[in-house]
C-alpha positions as CSV (number, residue, x, y, z in Angstrom):
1,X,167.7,119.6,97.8
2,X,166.4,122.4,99.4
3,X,162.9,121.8,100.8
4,X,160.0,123.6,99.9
5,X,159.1,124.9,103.3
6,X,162.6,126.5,103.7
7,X,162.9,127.8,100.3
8,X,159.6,130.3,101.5
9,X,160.9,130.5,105.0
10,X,164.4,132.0,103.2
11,X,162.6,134.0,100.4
12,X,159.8,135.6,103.5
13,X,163.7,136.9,105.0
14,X,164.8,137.9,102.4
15,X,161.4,140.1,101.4
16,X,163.4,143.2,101.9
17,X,166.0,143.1,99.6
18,X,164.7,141.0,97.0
19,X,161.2,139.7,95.8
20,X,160.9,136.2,94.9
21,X,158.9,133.4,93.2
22,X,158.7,130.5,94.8
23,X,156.3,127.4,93.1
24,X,156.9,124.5,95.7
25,X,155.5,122.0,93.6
26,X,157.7,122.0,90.4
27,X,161.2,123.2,91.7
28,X,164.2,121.4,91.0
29,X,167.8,122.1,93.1
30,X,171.1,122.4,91.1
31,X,174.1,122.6,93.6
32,X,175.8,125.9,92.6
33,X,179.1,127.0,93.6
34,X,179.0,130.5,92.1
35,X,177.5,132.6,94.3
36,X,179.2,134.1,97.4
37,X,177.0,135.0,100.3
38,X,177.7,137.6,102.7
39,X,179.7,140.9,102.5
40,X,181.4,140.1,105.3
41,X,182.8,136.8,103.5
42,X,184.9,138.6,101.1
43,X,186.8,136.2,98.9
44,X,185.5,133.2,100.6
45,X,182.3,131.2,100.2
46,X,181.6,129.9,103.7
47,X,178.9,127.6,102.6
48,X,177.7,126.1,99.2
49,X,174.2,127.7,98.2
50,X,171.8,126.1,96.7
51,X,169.4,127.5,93.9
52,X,165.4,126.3,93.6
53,X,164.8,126.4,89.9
54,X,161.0,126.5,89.1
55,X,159.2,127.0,86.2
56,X,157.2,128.2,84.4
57,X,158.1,130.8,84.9
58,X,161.8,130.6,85.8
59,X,163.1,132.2,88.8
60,X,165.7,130.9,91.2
61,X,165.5,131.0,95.1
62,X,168.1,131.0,97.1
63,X,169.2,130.1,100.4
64,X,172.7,129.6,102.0
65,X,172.2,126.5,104.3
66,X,173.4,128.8,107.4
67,X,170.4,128.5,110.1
68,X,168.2,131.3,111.7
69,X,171.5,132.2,114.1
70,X,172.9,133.8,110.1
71,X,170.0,135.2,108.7
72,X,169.7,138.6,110.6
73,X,172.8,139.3,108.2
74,X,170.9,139.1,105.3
75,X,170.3,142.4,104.2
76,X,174.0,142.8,103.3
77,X,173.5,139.6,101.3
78,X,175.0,139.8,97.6
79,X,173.0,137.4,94.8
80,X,175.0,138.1,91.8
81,X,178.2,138.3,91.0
82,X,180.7,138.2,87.6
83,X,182.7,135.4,87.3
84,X,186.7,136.3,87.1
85,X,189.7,133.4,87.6
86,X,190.2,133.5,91.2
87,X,189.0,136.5,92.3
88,X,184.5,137.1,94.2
89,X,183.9,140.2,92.6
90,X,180.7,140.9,94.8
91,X,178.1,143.6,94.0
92,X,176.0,145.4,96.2
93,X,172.8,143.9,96.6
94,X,170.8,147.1,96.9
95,X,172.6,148.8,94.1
96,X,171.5,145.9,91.6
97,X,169.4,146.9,88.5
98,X,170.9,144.3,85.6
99,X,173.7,142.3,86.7
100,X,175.4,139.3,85.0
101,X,175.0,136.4,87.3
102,X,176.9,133.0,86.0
103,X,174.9,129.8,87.0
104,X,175.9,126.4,86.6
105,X,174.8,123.0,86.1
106,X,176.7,119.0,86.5
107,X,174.7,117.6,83.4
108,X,176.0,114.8,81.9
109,X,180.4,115.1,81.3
110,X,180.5,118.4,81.0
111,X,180.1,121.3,83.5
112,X,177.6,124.0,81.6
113,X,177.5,127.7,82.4
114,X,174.8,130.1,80.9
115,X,174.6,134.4,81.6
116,X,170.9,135.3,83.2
117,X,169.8,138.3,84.1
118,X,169.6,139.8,88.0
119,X,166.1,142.8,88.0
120,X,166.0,145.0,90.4
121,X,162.8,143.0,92.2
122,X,165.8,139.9,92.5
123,X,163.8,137.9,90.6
124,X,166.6,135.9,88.6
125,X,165.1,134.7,85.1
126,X,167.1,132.2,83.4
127,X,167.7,131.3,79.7
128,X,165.2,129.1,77.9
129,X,166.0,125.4,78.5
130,X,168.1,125.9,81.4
131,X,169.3,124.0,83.5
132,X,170.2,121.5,81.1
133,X,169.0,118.0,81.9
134,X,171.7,115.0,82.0
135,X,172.6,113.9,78.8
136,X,170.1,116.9,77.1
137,X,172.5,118.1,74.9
138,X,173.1,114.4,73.4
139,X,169.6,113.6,73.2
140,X,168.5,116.6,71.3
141,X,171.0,116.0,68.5
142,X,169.9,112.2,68.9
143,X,166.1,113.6,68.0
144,X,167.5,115.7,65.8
145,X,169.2,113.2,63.5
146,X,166.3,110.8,64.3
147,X,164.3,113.1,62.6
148,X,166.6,113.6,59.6
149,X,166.5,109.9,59.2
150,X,162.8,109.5,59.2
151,X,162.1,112.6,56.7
152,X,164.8,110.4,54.5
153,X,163.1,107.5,55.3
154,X,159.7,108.4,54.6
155,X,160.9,110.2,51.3
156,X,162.5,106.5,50.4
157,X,159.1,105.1,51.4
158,X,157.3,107.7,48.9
159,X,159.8,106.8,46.1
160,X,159.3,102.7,46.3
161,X,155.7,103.5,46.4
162,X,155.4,105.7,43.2
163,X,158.2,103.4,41.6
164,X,156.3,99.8,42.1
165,X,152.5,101.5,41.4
166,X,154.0,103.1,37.9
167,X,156.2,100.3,37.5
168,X,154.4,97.1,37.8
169,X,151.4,99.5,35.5
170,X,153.8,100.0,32.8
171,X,154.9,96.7,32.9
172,X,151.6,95.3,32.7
173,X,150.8,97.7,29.6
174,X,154.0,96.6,28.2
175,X,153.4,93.0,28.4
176,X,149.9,92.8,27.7
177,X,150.0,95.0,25.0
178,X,153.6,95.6,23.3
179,X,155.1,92.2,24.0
180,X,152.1,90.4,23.2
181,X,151.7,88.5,26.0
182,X,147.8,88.1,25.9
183,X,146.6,86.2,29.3
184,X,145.5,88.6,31.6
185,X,144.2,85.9,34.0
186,X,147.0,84.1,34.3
187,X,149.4,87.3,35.1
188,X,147.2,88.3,37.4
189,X,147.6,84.7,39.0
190,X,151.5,85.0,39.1
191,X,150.7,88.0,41.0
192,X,148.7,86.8,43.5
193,X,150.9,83.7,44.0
194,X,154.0,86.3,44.6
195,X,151.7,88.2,46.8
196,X,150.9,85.1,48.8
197,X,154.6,84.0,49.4
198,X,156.1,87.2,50.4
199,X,153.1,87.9,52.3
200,X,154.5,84.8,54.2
201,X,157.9,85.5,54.5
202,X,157.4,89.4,55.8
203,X,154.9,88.4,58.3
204,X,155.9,85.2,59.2
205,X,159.5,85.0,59.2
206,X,160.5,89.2,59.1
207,X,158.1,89.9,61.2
208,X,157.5,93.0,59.2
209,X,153.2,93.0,60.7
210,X,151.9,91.0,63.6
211,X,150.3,87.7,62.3
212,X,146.4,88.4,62.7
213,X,144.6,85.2,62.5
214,X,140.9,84.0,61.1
215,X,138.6,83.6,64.1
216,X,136.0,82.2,62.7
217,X,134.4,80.5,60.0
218,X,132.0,83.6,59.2
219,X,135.4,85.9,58.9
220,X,136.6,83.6,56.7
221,X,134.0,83.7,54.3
222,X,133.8,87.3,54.4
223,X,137.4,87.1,53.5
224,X,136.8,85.2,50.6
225,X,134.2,87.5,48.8
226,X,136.7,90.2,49.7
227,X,139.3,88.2,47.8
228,X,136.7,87.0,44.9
229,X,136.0,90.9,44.3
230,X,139.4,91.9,44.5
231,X,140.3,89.4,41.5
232,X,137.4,90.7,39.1
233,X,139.3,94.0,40.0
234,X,142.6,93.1,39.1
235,X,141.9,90.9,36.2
236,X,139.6,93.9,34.3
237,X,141.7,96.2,35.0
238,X,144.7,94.3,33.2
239,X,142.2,93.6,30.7
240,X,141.7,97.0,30.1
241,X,145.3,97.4,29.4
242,X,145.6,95.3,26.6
243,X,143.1,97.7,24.5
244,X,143.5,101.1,26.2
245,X,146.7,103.6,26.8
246,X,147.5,103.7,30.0
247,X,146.9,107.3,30.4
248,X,143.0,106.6,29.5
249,X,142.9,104.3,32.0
250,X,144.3,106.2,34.9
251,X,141.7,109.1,34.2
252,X,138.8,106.3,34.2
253,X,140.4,104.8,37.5
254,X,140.3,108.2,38.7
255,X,136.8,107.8,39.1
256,X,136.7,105.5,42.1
257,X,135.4,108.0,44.9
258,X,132.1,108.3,42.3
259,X,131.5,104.2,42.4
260,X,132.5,104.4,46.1
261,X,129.6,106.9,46.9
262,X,127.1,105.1,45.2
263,X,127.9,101.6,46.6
264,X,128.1,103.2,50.1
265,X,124.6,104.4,49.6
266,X,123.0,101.7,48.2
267,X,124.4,98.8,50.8
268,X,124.7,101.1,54.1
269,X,122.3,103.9,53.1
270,X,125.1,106.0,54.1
271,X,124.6,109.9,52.8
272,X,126.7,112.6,52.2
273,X,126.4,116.0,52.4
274,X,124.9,117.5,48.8
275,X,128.1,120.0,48.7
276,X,130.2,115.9,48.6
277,X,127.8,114.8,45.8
278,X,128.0,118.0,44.1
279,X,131.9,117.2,43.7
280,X,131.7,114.3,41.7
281,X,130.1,115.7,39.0
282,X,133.3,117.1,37.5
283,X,134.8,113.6,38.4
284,X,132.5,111.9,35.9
285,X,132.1,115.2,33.4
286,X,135.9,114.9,33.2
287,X,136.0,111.4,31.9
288,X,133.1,111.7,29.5
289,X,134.8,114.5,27.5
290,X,138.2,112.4,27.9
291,X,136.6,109.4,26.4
292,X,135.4,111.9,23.5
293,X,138.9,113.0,22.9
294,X,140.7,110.3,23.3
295,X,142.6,109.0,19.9
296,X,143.1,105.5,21.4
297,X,139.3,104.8,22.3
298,X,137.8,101.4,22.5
299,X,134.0,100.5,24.1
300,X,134.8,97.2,25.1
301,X,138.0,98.3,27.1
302,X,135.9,101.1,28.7
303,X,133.3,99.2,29.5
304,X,135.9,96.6,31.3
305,X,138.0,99.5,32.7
306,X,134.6,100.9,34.4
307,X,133.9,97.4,35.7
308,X,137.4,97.4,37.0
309,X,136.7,100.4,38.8
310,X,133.7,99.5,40.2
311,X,134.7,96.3,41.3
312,X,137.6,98.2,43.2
313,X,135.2,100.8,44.8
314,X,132.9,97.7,45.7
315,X,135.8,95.7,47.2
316,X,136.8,99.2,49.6
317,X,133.2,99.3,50.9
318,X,132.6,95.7,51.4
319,X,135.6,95.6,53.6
320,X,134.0,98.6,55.9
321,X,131.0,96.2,56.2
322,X,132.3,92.7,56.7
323,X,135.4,94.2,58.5
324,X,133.8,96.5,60.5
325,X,133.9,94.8,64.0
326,X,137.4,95.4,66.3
327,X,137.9,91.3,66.4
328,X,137.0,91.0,62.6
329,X,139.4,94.1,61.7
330,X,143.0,93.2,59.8
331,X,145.5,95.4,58.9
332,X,145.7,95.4,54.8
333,X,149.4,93.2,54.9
334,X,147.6,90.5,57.0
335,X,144.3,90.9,54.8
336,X,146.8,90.7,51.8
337,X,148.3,87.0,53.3
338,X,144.6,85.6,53.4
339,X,143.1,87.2,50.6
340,X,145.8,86.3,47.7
341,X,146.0,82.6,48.7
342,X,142.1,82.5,48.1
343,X,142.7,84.4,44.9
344,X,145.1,81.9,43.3
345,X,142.5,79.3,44.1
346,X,139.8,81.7,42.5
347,X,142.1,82.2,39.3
348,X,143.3,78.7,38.6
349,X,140.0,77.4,37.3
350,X,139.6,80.3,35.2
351,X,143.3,80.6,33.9
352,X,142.7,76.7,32.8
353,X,139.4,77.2,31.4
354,X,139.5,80.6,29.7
355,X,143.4,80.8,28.7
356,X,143.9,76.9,27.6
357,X,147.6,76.0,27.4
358,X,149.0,79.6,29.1
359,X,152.1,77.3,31.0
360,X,153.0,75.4,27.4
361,X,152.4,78.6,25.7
362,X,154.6,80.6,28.1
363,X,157.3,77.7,28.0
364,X,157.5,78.1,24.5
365,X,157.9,82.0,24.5
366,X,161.0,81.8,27.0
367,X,162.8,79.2,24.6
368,X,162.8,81.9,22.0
369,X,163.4,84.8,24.3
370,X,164.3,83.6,28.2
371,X,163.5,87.4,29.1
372,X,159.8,86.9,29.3
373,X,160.6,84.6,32.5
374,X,162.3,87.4,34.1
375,X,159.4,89.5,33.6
376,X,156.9,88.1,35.2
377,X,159.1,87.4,37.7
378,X,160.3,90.9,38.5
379,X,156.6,91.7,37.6
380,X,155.1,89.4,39.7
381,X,157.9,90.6,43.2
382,X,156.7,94.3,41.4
383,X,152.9,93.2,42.3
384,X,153.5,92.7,46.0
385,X,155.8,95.3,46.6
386,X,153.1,97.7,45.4
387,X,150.8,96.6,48.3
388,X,153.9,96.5,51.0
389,X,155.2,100.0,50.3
390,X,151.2,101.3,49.9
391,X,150.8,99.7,53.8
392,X,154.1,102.1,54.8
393,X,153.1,105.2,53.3
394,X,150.0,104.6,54.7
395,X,151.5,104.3,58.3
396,X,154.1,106.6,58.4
397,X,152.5,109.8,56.7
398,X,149.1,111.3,57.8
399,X,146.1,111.0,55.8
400,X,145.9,114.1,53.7
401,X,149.3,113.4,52.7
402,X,148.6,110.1,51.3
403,X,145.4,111.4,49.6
404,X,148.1,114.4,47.6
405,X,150.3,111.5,47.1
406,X,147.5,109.4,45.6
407,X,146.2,112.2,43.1
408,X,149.9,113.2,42.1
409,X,150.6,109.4,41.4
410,X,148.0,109.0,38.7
411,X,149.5,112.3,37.1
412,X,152.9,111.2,37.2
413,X,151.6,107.6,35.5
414,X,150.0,109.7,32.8
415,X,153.1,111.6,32.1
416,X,155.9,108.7,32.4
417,X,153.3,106.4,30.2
418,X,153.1,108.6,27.4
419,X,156.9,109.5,27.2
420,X,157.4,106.1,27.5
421,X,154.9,104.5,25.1
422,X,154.4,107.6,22.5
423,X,150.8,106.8,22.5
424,X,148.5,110.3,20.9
425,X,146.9,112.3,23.3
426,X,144.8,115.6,22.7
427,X,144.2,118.8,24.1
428,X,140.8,117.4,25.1
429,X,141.8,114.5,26.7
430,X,144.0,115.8,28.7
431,X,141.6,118.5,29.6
432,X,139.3,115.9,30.4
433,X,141.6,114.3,32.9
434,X,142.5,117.2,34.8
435,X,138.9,118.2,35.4
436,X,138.5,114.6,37.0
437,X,141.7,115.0,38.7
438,X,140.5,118.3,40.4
439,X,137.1,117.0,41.1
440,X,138.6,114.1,43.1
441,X,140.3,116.6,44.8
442,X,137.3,118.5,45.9
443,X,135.7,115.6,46.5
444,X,138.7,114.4,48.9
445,X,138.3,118.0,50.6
446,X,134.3,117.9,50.8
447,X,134.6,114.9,52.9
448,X,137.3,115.6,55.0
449,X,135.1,118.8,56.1
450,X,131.6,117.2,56.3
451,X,133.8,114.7,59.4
């Protein structure tokens, strides 16, 4: 390696003929058997020289190894040359504008050449990238396929996510609803007994999360009216289902950032900017003229709907509060493993008391049609997968992609539900949910600005 000290005792030499850069802090050596030194060496290289490659910017120094006893020769000294099988074709140093100089590099298997430029100052500027580092070439087509996998793989991620959300919705709808399967409670149990057992198996045995565990008896509590919340949530919102299209109910759901405002200033006295308030006006405008043109309307699935919604706004700013310490914190697929447990145990007693006989009732149904089984099965696996995939997205996309993501999924839900289902919609409901669509999404932007 040529030291830095020599490499500006050599360049100071060779002032005359040729100006140089010299950064003795960042310079790498490349042993390079290209350049002949010396007119008087015609046809033979007396010495390996060795190039200091700096950058930024790139310029190559160059001494020959030879002593002080050679360097009174230098100023016949030739730096570039063209490259011909077998034959130094030297040039005359002081007759050099732009000359091709070949350098070369060991890097990796493979011996790499690249063409730079000679100026007439002597300053040598190579190609962007060079010299290639060992193994570069391998590892930028690694990154680069790397990168093709996870733009696959986060499209995959995106897919699962919109296909379980829409998926177990519809399903819900259908059962609920079309099938006549009338026990909200108890579906919503099924669900939160899937979620509890996967939950299980990803963490504990896949090891898809680290296990988080309950510190104390104060976080588990806090847990608990988490998960109590969380059920009154889920349960009215499958309620909802049974009486509304689910359409209506998206654009009711859509109101969320509304509920979420007003619990955030009533239990943290947290304001917004009035630009962030003025947002949510469309948000509710929007579902006030849908209600009003919507063929399908019923008051006492609104009203549960609404509830629904604002037990899942409440739920999202109860977690900031209890949550809100760095020992208390859990990611949502360790929340998920503690809070559906506690749900099943919240839902039992109300599945017994409220839908008598659901579990002789149900056994019944599958004698005459063994499908409904499968169902809540595949609905129940649906359930958790909704809350798996949402934790991906959520960690392998940035936040203003998920937020698109979000809006565009409550959309494609309308769309799919109504080719699916046929239910009527009008001109003015759909009006109606596009004005709360847009005002959620000014409301999304208002807040990312006021941070």
């Amino acid at each position: 390696m040529v030291h830095p000290l020599q490499t500006r005792h050599v360049a100071s030499i060779l002032k005359p003929i040729f100006s140089f850069h010299v950064d003795s802090r960042k310079h790498i050596s490349v042993t390079h058997e290209s350049l002949a030194i010396g007119s008087q060496f015609l046809g033979v290289a007396s010495s390996m020289a060795q190039t200091a490659l700096i950058a930024p910017p790139t310029f190559i120094a160059i001494t020959n190894g030879m002593g002080k006893q050679r360097q009174q020769q230098q100023n016949q000294l030739s730096y570039a040359r063209k490259k011909v099988v077998g034959l130094l074709s030297l040039v005359p140093s002081r007759r050099i504008e732009k000359v091709p100089l070949f350098v070369s590099s060991n890097s990796g298997d493979k011996r790499r050449s690249a063409l730079v430029k000679v100026s007439e100052g002597g300053a040598i500027s190579l190609p962007h990238g060079w010299p290639p580092q060992k193994g570069s070439e391998d590892q930028i087509e690694g990154l680069k396929t790397m990168k093709s996998s996870n733009r696959f793989f986060t499209v995959g991620l995106v897919a699962a996510w919109y296909s379980s959300n829409i998926g177990v919705l519809l399903l819900n709808k259908y059962l609920l609803s079309n099938y006549g399967f009338k026990y909200p409670i108890f579906l919503t149990m099924c669900h939160m007994t899937a979620c509890s057992l996967l939950s299980y198996v990803a963490i504990a045995w896949m090891k898809v999360v680290p296990l988080q565990t309950i510190r104390s008896r104060v976080q588990f509590f806090k847990i608990s009216a988490l998960s109590l919340v969380f059920c009154v949530s889920v349960v009215f919102g499958n309620i909802s289902l049974r009486y509304l299209p689910v359409s209506f109910n998206q654009a009711v759901g859509a109101t969320t950032p509304f509920f979420t405002a007003v619990f955030a200033y009533l239990m943290t006295f947290k304001r917004e900017a009035w630009l962030t308030y003025l947002t949510l006006v469309p948000v509710v405008t929007g579902v006030i003229i849908a209600s009003g043109g919507e063929p399908s309307f019923h008051l006492f699935g609104f009203i549960i709907c609404v509830a629904a919604t604002a037990a899942r706004a409440l739920k999202s700013v109860l977690q900031g509060i209890l949550l809100s310490s760095e020992g208390e914190k859990l990611n949502s697929m360790n929340l998920l493993l503690y809070m559906a447990p506690m749900a099943v145990v919240f839902l039992l007693p109300a599945t017994l008391i409220m839908e008598e006989n659901v579990v002789g009732i149900t056994l019944a149904l599958a004698r005459d049609d063994a499908k409904i089984i499968w169902y809540l099965l595949f609905n129940s696996a649906l359930a958790y997968f909704v809350n798996l995939t949402n934790f991906l997205v959520t960690k392998h996309t940035s936040a203003l992609t998920l937020q698109v993501l979000g809006n565009a999924k409550g959309a494609v839900a309308v769309v799919v539900s109504i080719l699916i289902f046929r239910n009527p919609v009008s001109v003015t409901g759909m009006m109606g949910y596009s004005l709360t669509v847009f005002g959620v999404i000014l409301y999304s932007e208002a807040k990312k600005r006021s941070k």
